[in-house]
N, C-alpha and C positions, 0 to 999 in steps of 0.2 A: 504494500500500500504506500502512498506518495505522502513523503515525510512532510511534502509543504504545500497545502491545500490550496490550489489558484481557480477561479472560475472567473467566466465574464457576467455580468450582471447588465441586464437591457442589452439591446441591438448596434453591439459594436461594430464600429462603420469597416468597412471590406479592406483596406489594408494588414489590420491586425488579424481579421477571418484568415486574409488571404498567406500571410505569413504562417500563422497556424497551418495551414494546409501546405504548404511546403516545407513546414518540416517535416510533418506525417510522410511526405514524398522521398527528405532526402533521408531519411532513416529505417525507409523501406517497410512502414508500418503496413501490414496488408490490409487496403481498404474493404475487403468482402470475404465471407469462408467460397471456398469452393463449391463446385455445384453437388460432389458427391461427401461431403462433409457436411453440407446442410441436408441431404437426403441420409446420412446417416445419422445425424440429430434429430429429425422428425420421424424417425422409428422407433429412435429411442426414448422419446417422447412418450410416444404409445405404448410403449412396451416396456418399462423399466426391469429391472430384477428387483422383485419385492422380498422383503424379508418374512419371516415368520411371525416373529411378536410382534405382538399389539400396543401401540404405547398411545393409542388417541385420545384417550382417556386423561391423561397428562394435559392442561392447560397451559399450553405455550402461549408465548409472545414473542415479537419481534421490538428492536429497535434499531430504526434506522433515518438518516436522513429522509424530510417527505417524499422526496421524488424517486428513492430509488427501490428499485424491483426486480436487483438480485440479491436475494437474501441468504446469506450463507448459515446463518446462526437464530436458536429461538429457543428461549428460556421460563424455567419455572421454576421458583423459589420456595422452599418452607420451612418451616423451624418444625425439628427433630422431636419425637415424644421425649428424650431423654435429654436433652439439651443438645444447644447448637444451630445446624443448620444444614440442608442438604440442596443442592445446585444442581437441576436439571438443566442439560445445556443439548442444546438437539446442533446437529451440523450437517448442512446436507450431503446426502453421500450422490457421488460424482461418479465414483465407481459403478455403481445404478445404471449407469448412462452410457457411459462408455466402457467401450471391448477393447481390452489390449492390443496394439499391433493391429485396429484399424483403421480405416484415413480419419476419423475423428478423433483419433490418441496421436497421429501423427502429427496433424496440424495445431494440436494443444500444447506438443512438446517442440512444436516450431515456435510458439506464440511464447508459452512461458508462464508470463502477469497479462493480465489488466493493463492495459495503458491509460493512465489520465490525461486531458488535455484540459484548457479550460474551456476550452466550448462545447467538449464533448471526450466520449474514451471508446477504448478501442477494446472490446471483450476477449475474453480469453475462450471460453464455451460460446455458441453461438444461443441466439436470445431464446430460440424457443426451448433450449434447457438454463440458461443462466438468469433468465428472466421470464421463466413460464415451468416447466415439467418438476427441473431440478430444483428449483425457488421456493422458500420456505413460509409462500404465500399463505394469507388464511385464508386459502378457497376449497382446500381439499386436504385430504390425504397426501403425505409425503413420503418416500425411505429415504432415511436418517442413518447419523452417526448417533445415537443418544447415549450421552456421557452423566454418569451420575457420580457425583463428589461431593462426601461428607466432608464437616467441618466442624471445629469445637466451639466453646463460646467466643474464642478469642479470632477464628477466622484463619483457624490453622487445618490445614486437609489431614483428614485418617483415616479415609479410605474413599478407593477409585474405582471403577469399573465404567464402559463403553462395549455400548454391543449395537447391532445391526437393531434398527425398528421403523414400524410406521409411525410416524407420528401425525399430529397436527393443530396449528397455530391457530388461533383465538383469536389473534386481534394483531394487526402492522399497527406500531408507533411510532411516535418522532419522539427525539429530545427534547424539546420546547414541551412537548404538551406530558411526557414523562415528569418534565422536572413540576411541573404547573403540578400538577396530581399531588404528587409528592409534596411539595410545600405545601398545599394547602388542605391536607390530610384527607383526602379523595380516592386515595390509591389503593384500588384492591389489597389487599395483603400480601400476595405474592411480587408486586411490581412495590408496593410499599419497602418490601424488606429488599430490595436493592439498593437505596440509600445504606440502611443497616449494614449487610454484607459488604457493600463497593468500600464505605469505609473500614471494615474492619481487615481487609483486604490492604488497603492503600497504609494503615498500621503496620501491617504485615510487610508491607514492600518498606518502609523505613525503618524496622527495626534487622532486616537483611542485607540494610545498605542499598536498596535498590532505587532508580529513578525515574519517575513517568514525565515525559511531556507533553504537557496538554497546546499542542503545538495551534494556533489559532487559525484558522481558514481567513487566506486574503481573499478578496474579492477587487475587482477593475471596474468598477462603476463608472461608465459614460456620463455627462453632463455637456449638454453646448458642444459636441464634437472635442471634448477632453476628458482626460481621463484622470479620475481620481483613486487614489489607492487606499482602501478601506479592513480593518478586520474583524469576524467574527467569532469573538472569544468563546470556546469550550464553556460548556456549562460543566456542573457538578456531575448530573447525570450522564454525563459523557464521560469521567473521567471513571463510574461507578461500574460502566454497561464496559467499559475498557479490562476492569481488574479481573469480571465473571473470563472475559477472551483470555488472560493471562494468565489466570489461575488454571484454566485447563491447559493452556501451553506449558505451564509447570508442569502437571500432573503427568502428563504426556510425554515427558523428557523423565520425568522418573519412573514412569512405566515400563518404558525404552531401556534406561540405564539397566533396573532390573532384568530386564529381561535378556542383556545382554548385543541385541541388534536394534539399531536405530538412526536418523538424523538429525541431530541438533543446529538450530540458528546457535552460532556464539560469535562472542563480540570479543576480542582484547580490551586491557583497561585503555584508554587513552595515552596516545605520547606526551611529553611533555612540552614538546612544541603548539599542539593543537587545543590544549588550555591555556598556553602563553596567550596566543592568535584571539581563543576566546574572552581572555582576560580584557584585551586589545579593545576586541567589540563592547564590552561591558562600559568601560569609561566613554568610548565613545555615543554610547546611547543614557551617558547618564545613571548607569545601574554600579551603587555603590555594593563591593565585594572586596572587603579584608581580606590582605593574605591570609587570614587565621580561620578564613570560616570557608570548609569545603564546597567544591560543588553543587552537590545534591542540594546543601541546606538554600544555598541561592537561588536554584531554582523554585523551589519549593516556597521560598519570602515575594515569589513576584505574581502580581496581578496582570491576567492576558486580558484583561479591557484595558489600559493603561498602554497606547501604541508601544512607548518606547522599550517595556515589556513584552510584550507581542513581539519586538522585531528580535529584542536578543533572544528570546525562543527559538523562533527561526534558524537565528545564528545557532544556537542550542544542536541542533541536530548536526553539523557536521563532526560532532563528537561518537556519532555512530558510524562513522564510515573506518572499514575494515572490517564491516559484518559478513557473516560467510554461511557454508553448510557445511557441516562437519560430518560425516558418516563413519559410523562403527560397527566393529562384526567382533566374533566370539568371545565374547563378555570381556573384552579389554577397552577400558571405556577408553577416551581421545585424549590427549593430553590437553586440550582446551576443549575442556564440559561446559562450560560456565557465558554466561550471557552476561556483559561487566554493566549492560542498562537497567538489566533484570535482574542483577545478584546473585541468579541462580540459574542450574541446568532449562532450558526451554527452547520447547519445538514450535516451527510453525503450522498447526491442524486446525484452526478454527475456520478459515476462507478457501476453502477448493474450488468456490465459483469462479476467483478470479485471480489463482496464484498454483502454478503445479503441482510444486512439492507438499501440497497440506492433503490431496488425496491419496501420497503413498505413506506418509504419517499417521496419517489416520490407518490403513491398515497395517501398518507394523503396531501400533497401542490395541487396535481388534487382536493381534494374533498373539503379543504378549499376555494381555487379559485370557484369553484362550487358552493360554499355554501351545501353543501350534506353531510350525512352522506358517511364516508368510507366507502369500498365494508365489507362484512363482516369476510372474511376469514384475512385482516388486524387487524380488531380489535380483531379477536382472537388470532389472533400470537401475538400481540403488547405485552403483558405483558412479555411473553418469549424472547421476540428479546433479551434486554441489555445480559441477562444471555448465550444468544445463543454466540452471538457478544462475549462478554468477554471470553468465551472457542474457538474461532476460533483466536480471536487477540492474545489471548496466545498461541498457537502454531504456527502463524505467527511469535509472537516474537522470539519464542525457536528457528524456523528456522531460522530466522535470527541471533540470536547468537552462538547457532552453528555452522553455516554455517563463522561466523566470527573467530570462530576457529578455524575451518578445515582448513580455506585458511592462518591466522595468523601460523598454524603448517606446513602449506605446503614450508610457504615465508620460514621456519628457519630450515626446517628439517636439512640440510647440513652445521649448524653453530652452533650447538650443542657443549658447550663448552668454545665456545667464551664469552666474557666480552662486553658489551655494557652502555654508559651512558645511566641513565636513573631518574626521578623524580618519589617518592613515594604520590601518589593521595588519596589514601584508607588505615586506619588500622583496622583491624576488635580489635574492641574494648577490645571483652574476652581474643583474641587473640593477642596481641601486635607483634607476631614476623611472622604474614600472614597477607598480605592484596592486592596493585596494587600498579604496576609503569607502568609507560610511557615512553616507550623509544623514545630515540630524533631522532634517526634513525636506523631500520624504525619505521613510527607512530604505533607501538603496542602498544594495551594495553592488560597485561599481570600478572597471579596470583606471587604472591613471595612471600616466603616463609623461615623460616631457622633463625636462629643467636638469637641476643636479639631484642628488639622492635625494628621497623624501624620506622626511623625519619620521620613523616610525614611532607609532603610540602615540600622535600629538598631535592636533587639533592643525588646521589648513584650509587656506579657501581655494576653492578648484571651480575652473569653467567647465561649463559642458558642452565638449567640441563633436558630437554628433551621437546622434539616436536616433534610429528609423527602422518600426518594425519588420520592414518587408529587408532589408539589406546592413543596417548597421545596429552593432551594437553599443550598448550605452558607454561612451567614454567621456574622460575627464583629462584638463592638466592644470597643473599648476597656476594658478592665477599671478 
């Protein structure tokens, strides 16, 4: 999923569309499945592999942005006769759908992720299973992954199991109207007690050392044929409906470890260069951070309605990059288990709509719970998955930083010229006289270039010698 949420808001005028669409072009995003890839998803539509048990009975829900309608995950919550709490997590199963080693597993393992764009994304399943058959719509019956994980009072897991089921969802919700319930004591019980769990959970990830980013969705809002740069800060219930996804990614990484065969998402801790750089950004957005008081705790003090918080979030996330897929066989676990965001072992199984690797995770946790070996068409992809993975999350990133460009060149196109404060973050080394600055408003971050070295970490006025979505990108020099 795209660490930096960009869309367009209203009918941005045809240069920025048209940019959008040439990058799709020059990164060879395929604009359509196949014709025998969509006739093997409308089969499979019809014909799923349905499981045995019955789990409809189970009140689910979803939560999801309004607009969206592939829904990978759907939950029901409730507190334990004996204390605690137990976490029903439904995830659809994908494997349902697709037949190993057919043109619609071919073209899933050409595709990879999801692509976001901001005016649109580019599916990983085609819609009539990502967003109809396979979707964990409240229109019907669905086969599921359905994941049930105990929990104590304190929001600590004691026990796991996932097995194949039908399930079916009750109700699609958004966050806005999640959170509204919840505040204002409205909320069924079982959607009530996600407040409950989400924080006892986010206790949980801080007394592990661990750290969420409640990373805020920009948006490019048009006005008068300009462009303003806007953000919409994470509510609480986003950061709640986030811990249920992570706590079974936990679960999931220790089901795997036990059992001996598995893939883990893990992260190294950060260089010490790339919290220098972070540090960089901090003063330049005004976010005061002692050397005495760790990361985590900084993140964790800043308000994402507050922009200039919002933007060092943003910055926040280049502290995950080195993230990987680790794969392991006969019970020797990896020498890096550990996920250094998440403090702990964790897999990625909650999104098989719209990321590969989470439906061969999901059946290696079926086949540990099982005690069974994998089906066989898992363990022969396994060795290839990181390598698959790491070519799809690179051109999800490319999208996303491109697509950070085109809209950073769209905000400036018409200020071309102008003089802006701004702090210098990056000096390329060889280079002393190119590197980054951050302007203080708006929150760009942007190349600059020109004059003698620039003062790293120190405040600078820079012009902006050109910006133009369809061809240039956003640059700066020296004033």
């Amino acid at each position: 999923m795209p660490r930096r949420h960009l869309h367009v808001q209203g009918a941005a005028e045809a240069p920025l569309r048209a940019a959008l669409s040439a990058l799709r072009t020059s990164l060879d995003v395929p604009p359509d499945f196949p014709a025998d890839v969509l006739a093997e998803a409308e089969r499979a539509a019809k014909a799923p592999r349905l499981p045995d048990y019955d789990a409809t009975g189970i009140e689910l829900f979803t939560i999801d942005p309004p607009t969206s309608t592939d829904l990978d995950q759907a939950m029901h919550l409730e507190r334990r006769a004996g204390g605690g709490y137990r976490v029903y997590y439904a995830i659809a199963d994908v494997a349902a759908f697709v037949t190993p080693g057919g043109a619609l597993d071919a073209e899933v393992h050409r595709r990879v992720t999801t692509l976001y764009f901001p005016d649109e994304k580019t599916p990983l399943h085609p819609a009539v299973l990502s967003e109809g058959a396979a979707s964990l719509l409240p229109d019907g019956a669905r086969p599921a992954l359905l994941w049930c994980v105990d929990l104590d009072a304190d929001g600590a897991t004691t026990a796991t199991d996932v097995r194949r089921a039908l399930v079916r969802s009750r109700a699609k919700l958004d966050y806005e109207g999640v959170q509204k319930q919840i505040d204002a004591g409205t909320a069924p019980e079982s959607l009530a007690l996600l407040r409950d769990i989400g924080t006892l959970r986010e206790q949980q990830e801080v007394a592990r050392g661990g750290i969420s980013l409640n990373v805020p969705e920009q948006e490019i809002v048009e006005h008068d044929h300009r462009y303003d740069l806007t953000y919409r800060a994470p509510l609480a219930a986003d950061g709640w409906n986030a811990q249920i996804s992570l706590l079974t990614g936990i679960a999931g990484a220790e089901l795997m470890l036990a059992y001996g065969t598995g893939i883990l998402r893990t992260l190294p801790s950060a260089p010490d260069g790339a919290v220098a750089r972070l540090r960089r950004s901090a003063k330049a957005l005004g976010i005061d951070w002692p050397h005495h008081v760790p990361y985590a705790a900084v993140v964790r003090s800043l308000d994402p309605r507050e922009p200039n918080h919002a933007a060092f979030l943003q910055e926040c996330t280049t502290l995950l990059r080195g993230a990987g897929y680790t794969v392991f066989t006969g019970h020797t676990p990896p020498e890096l288990a550990v996920h250094a965001a998440v403090a702990a072992p964790y897999t990625h199984c909650t999104a098989p709509l719209r990321r590969l690797v989470d439906r061969y995770a999901g059946e290696l946790c079926l086949a540990a719970v099982a005690g069974q070996d994998p089906p066989d068409w898992v363990t022969a992809a396994l060795g290839e998955l990181p390598q698959e993975m790491a070519r799809g999350t690179s051109r999800a990133n490319t999208v996303e930083r491109e697509c950070v460009d085109i809209v950073e060149a769209a905000l400036l196109k018409d200020r071309v010229g102008e003089l802006f404060e701004a702090t210098v973050v990056d000096v390329k080394e060889q280079q002393p006289s190119v590197g980054t600055v951050h302007l203080s408003d708006p929150a760009v971050v942007a190349r600059v270039e020109g004059g003698g070295p620039l003062p790293l970490g120190e405040r600078l006025r820079v012009r902006l010698t050109q910006a133009d979505p369809g061809s240039a990108k956003v640059l700066f020099t020296p004033a």
